[in-house]
Every structure is written in structure tokens, then in C-alpha cells.
C-alpha positions as CSV (number, residue, x, y, z in Angstrom):
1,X,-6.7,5.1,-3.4
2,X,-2.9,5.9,-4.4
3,X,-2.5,6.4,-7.7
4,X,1.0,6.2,-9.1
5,X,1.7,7.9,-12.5
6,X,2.8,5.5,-15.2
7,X,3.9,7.6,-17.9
8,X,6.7,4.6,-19.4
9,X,9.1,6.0,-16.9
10,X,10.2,5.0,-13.7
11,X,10.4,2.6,-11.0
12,X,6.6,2.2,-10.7
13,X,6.9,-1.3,-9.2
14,X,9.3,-0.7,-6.8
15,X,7.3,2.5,-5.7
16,X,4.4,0.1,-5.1
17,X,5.5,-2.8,-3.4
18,X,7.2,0.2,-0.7
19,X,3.3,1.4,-0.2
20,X,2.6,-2.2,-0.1
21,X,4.9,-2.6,2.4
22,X,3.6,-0.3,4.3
23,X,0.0,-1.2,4.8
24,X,-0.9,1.0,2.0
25,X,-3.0,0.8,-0.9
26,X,-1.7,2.0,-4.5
27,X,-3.0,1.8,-8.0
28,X,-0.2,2.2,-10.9
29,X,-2.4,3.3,-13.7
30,X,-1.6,5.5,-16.9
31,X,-5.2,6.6,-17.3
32,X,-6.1,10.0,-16.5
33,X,-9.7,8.9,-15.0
34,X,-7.7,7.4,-12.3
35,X,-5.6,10.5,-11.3
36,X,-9.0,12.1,-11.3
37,X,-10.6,9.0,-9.8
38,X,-7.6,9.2,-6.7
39,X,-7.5,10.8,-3.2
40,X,-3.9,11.6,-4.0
41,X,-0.9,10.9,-6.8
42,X,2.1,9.8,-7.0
43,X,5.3,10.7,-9.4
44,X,8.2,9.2,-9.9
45,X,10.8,8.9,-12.2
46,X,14.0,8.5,-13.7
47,X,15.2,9.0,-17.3
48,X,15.1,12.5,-19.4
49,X,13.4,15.2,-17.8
50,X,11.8,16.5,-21.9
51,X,10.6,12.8,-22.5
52,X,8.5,13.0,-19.3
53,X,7.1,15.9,-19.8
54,X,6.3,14.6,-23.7
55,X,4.7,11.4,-22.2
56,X,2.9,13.0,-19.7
57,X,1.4,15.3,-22.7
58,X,0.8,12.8,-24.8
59,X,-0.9,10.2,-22.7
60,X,-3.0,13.2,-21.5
61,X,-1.7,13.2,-17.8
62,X,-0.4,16.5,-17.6
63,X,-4.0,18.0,-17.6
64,X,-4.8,15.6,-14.9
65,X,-2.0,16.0,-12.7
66,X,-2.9,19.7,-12.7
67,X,-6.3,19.5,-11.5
68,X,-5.8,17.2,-8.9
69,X,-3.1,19.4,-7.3
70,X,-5.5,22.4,-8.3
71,X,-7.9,20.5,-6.4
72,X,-5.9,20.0,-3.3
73,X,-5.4,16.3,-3.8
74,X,-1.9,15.4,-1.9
75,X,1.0,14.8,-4.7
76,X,4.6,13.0,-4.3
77,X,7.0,13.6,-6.1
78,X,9.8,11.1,-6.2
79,X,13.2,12.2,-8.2
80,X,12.0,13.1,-12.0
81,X,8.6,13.8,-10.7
82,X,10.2,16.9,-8.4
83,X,11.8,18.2,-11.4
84,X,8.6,18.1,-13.7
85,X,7.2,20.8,-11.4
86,X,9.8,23.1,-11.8
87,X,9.2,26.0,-15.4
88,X,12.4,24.4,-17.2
89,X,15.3,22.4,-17.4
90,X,18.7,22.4,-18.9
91,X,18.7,19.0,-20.2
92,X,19.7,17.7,-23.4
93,X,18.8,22.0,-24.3
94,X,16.8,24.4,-22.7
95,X,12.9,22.3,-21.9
96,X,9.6,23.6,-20.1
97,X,8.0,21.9,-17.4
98,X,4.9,21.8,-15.9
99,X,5.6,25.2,-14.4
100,X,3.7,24.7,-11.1
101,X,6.9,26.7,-9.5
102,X,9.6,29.2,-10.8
103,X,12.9,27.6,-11.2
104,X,15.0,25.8,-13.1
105,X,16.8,22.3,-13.2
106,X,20.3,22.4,-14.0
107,X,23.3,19.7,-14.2
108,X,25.6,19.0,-11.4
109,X,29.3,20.7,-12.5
110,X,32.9,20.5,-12.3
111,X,35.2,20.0,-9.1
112,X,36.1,16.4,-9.9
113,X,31.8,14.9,-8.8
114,X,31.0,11.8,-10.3
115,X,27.8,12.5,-12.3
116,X,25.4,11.0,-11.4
117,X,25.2,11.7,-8.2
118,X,24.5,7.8,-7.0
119,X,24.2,6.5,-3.3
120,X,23.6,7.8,0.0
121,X,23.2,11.2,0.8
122,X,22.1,13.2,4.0
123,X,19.1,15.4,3.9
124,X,18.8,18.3,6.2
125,X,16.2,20.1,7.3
126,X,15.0,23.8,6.6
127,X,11.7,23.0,8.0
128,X,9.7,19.7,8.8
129,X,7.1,18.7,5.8
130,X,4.3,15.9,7.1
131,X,6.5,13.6,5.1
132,X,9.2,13.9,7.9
133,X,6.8,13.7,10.7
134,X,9.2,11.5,13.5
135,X,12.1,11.2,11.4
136,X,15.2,12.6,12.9
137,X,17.4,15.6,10.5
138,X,20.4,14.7,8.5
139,X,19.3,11.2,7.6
140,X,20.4,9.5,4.8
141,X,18.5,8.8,1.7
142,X,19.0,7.3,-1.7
143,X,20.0,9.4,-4.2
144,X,20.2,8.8,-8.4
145,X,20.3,12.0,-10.4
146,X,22.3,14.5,-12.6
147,X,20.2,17.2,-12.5
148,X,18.5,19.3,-9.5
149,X,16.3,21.6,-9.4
150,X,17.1,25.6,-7.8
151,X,14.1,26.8,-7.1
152,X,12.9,30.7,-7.4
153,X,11.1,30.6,-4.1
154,X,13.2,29.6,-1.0
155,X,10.6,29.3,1.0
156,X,9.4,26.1,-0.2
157,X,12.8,24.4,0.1
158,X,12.3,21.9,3.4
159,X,15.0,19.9,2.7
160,X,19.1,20.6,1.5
161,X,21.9,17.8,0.6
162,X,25.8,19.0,-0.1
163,X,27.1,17.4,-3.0
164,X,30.0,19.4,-4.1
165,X,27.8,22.5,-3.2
166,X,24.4,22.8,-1.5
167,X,21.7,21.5,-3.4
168,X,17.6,21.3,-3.5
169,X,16.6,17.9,-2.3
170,X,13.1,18.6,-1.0
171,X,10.3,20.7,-1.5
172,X,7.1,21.6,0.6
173,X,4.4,23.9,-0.3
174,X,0.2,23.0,0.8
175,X,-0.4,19.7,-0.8
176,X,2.9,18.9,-3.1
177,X,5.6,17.6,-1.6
178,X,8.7,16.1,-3.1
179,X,12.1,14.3,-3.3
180,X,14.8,14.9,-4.8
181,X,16.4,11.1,-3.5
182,X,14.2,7.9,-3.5
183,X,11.9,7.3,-0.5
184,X,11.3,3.4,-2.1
185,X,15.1,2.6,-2.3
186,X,15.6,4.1,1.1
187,X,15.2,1.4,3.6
188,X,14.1,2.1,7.1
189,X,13.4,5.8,6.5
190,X,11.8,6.0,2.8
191,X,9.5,3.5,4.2
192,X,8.2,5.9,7.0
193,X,8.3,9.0,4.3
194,X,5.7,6.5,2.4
195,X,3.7,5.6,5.8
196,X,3.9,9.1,6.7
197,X,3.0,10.3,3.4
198,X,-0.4,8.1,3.8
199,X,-0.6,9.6,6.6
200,X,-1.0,12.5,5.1
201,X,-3.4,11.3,2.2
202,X,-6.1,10.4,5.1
203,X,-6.1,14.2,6.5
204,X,-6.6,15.9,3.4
């Protein structure tokens, strides 16, 4: 079983009926026995990247999601639940994450951008994560954010979107992987990320 975070955050439904769509089964829970309980978890978010990582704490999901990626389990990270992994973030003052990678998450600036950075974007390719298995480079994806993450580490940066400048919108390293745009709000092609990403679940 899939089971997708509910920390009081996030578009946990839509995120579900997308799996559902796709022949797959999901569990939205905010118990920490079912992170530990799942073959793989799921992430998303939208809202304040400190108030996440204060839910998380509090409800007692942070310690969960880091054994289960500890363990291996496969983890998606959908928008908020990228920038989570990240050591800190700019937002609303300087925050710590969950610190799985060095980096940081900083605000999109100046040159006349709308903030935030809403609609459809294109996503290419540094290198192909499962998630993109048959799913042709510079397609276009969902996006709703402010903030992105610049990671310390290029090499687990699989995917890039301009926006003003280059940006982070994918990452890729053993068993996390994770969007910066939303796979559920991404018709055709967030619904093979999702089927792909199942995929993925059954060979770990």
C-alpha cells in the first residue's frame, strides 16, 4: 500500500483520486504506523514550507518519514514535499528542513515574474528518473510555487524548468524522487509519473 502524508497540508484528495485513476492503491493517513505500515510514501503539499515541517514534528511524521526512506521504501515528493527534504529555507525567515540533502529553498526574484510561479511549465531532462520511464523530454507540467529548491549536489538534479532563470524542478537520488510541479494536476503526463511511479513501488 501507498501511503500519502496527511500532515493538514495539501491536496491529499486530489493526489489520491490520480493513483485511483490509475489502477493504483493509496491510503491518506496521518498516523505514523501507516508510513511504517507502507511499501512506499507519498508527500505533497502546498502552503508554508516552516508549518510543514512543524506539523510533520508534531504529529510525529518526521521520524517516520525518515526511516522509511532510511529503509529504502520508495518516496514522492510532490511540490512542498521536495522542499521538506532540502537543510533550510528562506521563507517567512531563515527555517530547517528535514535535511535529507544540502541545499536551500529560496524565493523566485525580480525581472518583472509573477510570483507564484502558476501554470504550465516544461521540464527538461538531465537524466531519466523511473518516474519518467516513456515520457518524452520538455513536457509540460503543472506548476504552483514561490519558492525552489538549489540543491548542493548537482548530481541529483534530473529535471530543470526556466522561469526567469533556470530552476530545480526534479530530483533523483536511490529511492526519493521528487517534483517540483504537480504530477496530479498534470493531465496526460502526471498520470503516467503516478503509473510509473507504482511502477516503481512494485520493484523495490
Amino acid at each position: 500500500m501507498i501511503t500519502i502524508i496527511d500532515y493538514g497540508m495539501g491536496n491529499l484528495k486530489s493526489v489520491q483520486k490520480a493513483f485511483t485513476k490509475v489502477g493504483i492503491d493509496s491510503l491518506i493517513s496521518s498516523k505514523p504506523s501507516d508510513i511504517d505500515n507502507a511499501s512506499a510514501v507519498v508527500l505533497p503539499g502546498v502552503g508554508a514550507f516552516r508549518d510543514c515541517v512543524s506539523n510533520l514534528g508534531k504529529l510525529g511524521l518526521a521520524d517516520s518519514i525518515y526511516r522509511a526512506i532510511e529503509q529504502g521504501k520508495p518516496y514522492l515528493g510532490i511540490c512542498l514535499g521536495l522542499q521538506i527534504l532540502f537543510g533550510e529555507s528562506e521563507e517567512f525567515g531563515a527555517s530547517s528542513g528535514l535535511g535529507f540533502f544540502e541545499g536551500s529553498v529560496i524565493r523566485f526574484r525580480g525581472n518583472g515574474l509573477k510570483i507564484p510561479h502558476m501554470g504550465w511549465n516544461n521540464v527538461k531532462l538531465k537524466k531519466r528518473p523511473p518516474l519518467f520511464n516513456n515520457i518524452e523530454d520538455n513536457g509540460y507540467f503543472y506548476f504552483v510555487h514561490s519558492y525552489y529548491v538549489k540543491p548542493d549536489d548537482p548530481s541529483i538534479i534530473t529535471g530543470i524548468t526556466t522561469y526567469g532563470a533556470e530552476f530545480t524542478s526534479m530530483i533523483w537520488k536511490d529511492n526519493i524522487v521528487a517534483t517540483q510541479f504537480h504530477p496530479e494536476k498534470s493531465q496526460r503526463l502526471g498520470l503516467k509519473i503516478l503509473k510509473n511511479f507504482g511502477e516503481f513501488v512494485k520493484k523495490a
